[in-house]
MIPA-835268 format. One record per residue (C-alpha): residue number from 1; chain; x, y, z. Coordinates in steps of 0.001 Angstrom, whole numbers, plus 500000, padded with zeros to 6 digits. Layout:
{k->NUM c->A px->X py->Y pz->Z}
...
! end
This chain:
{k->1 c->A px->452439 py->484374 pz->505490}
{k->2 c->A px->451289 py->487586 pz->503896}
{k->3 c->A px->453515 py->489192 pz->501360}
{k->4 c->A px->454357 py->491916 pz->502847}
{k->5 c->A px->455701 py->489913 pz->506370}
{k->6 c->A px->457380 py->487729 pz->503820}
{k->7 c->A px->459534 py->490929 pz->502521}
{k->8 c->A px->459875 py->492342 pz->505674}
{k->9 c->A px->461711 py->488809 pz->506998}
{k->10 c->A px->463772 py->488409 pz->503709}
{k->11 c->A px->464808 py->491902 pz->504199}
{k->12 c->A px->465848 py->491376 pz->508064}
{k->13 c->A px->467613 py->488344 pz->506801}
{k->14 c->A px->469610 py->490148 pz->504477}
{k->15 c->A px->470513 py->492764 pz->506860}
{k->16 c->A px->472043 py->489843 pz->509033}
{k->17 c->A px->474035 py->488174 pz->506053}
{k->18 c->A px->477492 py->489116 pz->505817}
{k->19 c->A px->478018 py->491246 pz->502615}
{k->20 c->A px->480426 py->489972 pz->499280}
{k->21 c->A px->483690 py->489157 pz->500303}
{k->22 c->A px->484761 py->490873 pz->497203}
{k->23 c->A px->483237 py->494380 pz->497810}
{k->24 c->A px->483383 py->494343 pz->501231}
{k->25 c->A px->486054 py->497023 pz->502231}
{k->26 c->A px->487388 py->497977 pz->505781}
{k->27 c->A px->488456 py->501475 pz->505941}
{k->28 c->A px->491911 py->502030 pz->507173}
{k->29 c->A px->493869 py->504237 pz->508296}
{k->30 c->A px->497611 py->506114 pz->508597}
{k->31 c->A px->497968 py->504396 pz->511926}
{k->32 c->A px->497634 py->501292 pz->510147}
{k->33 c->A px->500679 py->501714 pz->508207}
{k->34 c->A px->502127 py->504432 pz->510356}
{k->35 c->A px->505426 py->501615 pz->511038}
{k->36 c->A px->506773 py->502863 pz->507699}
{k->37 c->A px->507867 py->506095 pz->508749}
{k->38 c->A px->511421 py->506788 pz->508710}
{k->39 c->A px->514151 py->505123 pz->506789}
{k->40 c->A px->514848 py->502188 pz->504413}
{k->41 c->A px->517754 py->500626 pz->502755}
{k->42 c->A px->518198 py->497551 pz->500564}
{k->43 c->A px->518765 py->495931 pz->497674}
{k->44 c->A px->516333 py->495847 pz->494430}
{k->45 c->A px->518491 py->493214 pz->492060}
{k->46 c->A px->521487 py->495091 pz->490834}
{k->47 c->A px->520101 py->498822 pz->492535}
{k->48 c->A px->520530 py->499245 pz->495969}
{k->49 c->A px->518255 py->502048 pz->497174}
{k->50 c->A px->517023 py->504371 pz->499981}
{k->51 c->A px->513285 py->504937 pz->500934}
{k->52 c->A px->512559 py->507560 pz->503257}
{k->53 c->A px->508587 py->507975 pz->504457}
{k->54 c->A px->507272 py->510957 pz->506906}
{k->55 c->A px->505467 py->510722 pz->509834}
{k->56 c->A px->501512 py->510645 pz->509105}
{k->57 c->A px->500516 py->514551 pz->509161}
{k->58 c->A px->497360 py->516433 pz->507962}
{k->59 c->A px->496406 py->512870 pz->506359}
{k->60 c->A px->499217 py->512322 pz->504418}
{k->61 c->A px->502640 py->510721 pz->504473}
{k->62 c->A px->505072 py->512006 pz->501967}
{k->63 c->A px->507965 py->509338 pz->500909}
{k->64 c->A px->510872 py->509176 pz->498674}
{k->65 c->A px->513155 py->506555 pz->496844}
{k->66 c->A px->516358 py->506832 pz->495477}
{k->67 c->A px->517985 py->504261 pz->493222}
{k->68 c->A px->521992 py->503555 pz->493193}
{k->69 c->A px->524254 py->501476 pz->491414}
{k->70 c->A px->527740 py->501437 pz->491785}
{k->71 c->A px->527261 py->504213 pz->494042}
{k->72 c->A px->525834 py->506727 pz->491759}
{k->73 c->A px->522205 py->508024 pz->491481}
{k->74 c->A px->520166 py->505913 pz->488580}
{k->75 c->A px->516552 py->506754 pz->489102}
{k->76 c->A px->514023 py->508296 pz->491828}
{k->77 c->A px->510303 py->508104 pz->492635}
{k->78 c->A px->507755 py->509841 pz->495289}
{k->79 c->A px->505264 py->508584 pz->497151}
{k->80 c->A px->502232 py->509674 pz->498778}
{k->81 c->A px->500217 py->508113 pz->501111}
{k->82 c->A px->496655 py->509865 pz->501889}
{k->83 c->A px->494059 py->509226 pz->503663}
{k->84 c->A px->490325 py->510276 pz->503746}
{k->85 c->A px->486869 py->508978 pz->504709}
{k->86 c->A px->487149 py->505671 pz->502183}
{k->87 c->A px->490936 py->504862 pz->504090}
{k->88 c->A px->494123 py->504488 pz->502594}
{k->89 c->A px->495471 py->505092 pz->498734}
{k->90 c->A px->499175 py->505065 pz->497959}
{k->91 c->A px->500003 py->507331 pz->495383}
{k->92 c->A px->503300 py->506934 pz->493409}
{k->93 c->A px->504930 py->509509 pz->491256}
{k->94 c->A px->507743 py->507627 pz->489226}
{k->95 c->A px->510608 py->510157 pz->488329}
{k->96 c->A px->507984 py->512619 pz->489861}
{k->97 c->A px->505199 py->512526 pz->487602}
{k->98 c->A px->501854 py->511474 pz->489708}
{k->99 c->A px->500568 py->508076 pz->488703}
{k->100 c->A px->496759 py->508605 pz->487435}
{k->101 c->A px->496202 py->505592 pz->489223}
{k->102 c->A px->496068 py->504969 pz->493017}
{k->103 c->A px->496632 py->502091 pz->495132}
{k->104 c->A px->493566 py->501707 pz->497965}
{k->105 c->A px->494771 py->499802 pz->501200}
{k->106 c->A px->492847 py->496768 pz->500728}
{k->107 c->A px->494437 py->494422 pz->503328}
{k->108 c->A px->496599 py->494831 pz->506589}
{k->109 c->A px->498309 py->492403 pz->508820}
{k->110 c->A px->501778 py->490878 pz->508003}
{k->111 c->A px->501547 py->492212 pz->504316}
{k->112 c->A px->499632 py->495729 pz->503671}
{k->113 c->A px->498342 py->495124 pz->500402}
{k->114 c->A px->497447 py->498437 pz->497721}
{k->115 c->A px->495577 py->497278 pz->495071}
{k->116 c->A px->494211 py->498709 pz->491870}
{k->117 c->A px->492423 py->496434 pz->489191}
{k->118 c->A px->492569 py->498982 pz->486444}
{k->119 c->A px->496071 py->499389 pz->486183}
{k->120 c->A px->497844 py->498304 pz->483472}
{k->121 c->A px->501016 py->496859 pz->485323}
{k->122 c->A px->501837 py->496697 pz->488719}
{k->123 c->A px->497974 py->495389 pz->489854}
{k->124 c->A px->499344 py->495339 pz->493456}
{k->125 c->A px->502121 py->497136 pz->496117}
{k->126 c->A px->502805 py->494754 pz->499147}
{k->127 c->A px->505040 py->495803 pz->502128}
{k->128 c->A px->505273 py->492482 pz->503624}
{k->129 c->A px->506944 py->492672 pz->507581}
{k->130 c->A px->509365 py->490114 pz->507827}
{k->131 c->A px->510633 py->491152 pz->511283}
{k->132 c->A px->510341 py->493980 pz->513247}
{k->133 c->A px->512844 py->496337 pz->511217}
{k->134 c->A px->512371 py->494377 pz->508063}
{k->135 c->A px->510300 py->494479 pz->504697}
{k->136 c->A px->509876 py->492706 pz->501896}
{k->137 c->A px->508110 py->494572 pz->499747}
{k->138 c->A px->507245 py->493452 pz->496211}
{k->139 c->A px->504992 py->493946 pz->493351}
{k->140 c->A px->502635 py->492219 pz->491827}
{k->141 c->A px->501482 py->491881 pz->487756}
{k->142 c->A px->498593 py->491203 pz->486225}
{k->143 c->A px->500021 py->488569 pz->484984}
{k->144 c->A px->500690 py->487023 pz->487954}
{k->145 c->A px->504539 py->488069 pz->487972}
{k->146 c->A px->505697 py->488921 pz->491007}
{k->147 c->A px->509444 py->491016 pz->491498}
{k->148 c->A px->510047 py->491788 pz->494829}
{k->149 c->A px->512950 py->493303 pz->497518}
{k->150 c->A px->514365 py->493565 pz->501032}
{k->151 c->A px->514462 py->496580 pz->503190}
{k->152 c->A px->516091 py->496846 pz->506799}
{k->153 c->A px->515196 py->500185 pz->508854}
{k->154 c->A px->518422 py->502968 pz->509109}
{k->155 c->A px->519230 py->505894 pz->510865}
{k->156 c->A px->518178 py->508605 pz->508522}
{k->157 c->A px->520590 py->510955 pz->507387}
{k->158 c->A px->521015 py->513790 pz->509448}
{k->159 c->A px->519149 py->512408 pz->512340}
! end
């Protein structure tokens, strides 16, 4: 076989083989995720808390979480899902400073996984569905800690 059939085959060949698992990436969208709109309650250890996440809009769904114990406020945190040509990245502001660091939508099905490999600490953001108005979402170390929570869907206030 002449060299240059011999690189045209090994290039058809290639073109057949299914690419690296580990940079393969689906793009996905706000539909994907778009269950998490509305409300949230649950319990985070010895915080019970409220998550509240807009319907998807303009590419982006806005969220927030509020932190209680005993009844009183303790701590907050945004959230921003957005979306764009490359999918899904959840961006968290903690006490409402933006993260530098997003969290691409790297998996979907009964857990929706964000994941970022450069962060210090959390590496990964799971919402896991544990029923049809239930979470359990957790996060996930590089370490390989894990600290998770429960969430049940609410009325939101007002509505």
């Amino acid at each position: 076989m002449n060299p240059r059939a011999l690189v045209t085959l090994w290039l058809s060949v290639a073109a057949l083989a299914p690419g690296d698992p580990a940079t393969a990436q689906e793009a996905y969208s706000l539909d994907d995720i778009a269950f998490l709109a509305g409300c949230w309650s649950g319990t985070m250890g010895s915080l019970d808390l409220r998550e509240q996440w807009s319907e998807a809009e303009g590419g982006l769904m806005l969220g927030t979480t509020r932190f209680y114990r005993d009844g009183r406020p303790v701590d907050f945190e945004f959230g921003m899902f957005s979306e764009d040509e490359n999918g899904v990245t959840l961006w968290p502001y903690p006490r409402g400073e933006r993260s530098e660091h997003g969290f691409p939508l790297v998996r979907v099905g009964d857990e929706f996984v964000f994941e970022n490999l450069e962060h210090d600490d959390p590496i990964r953001i799971i919402y896991a569905r544990t029923g049809l108005d239930e979470l359990a979402p957790r996060i996930e170390g590089r370490d390989g800690s894990s600290r998770g929570w429960a969430l049940r869907r609410v009325a939101c206030p007002g509505g």
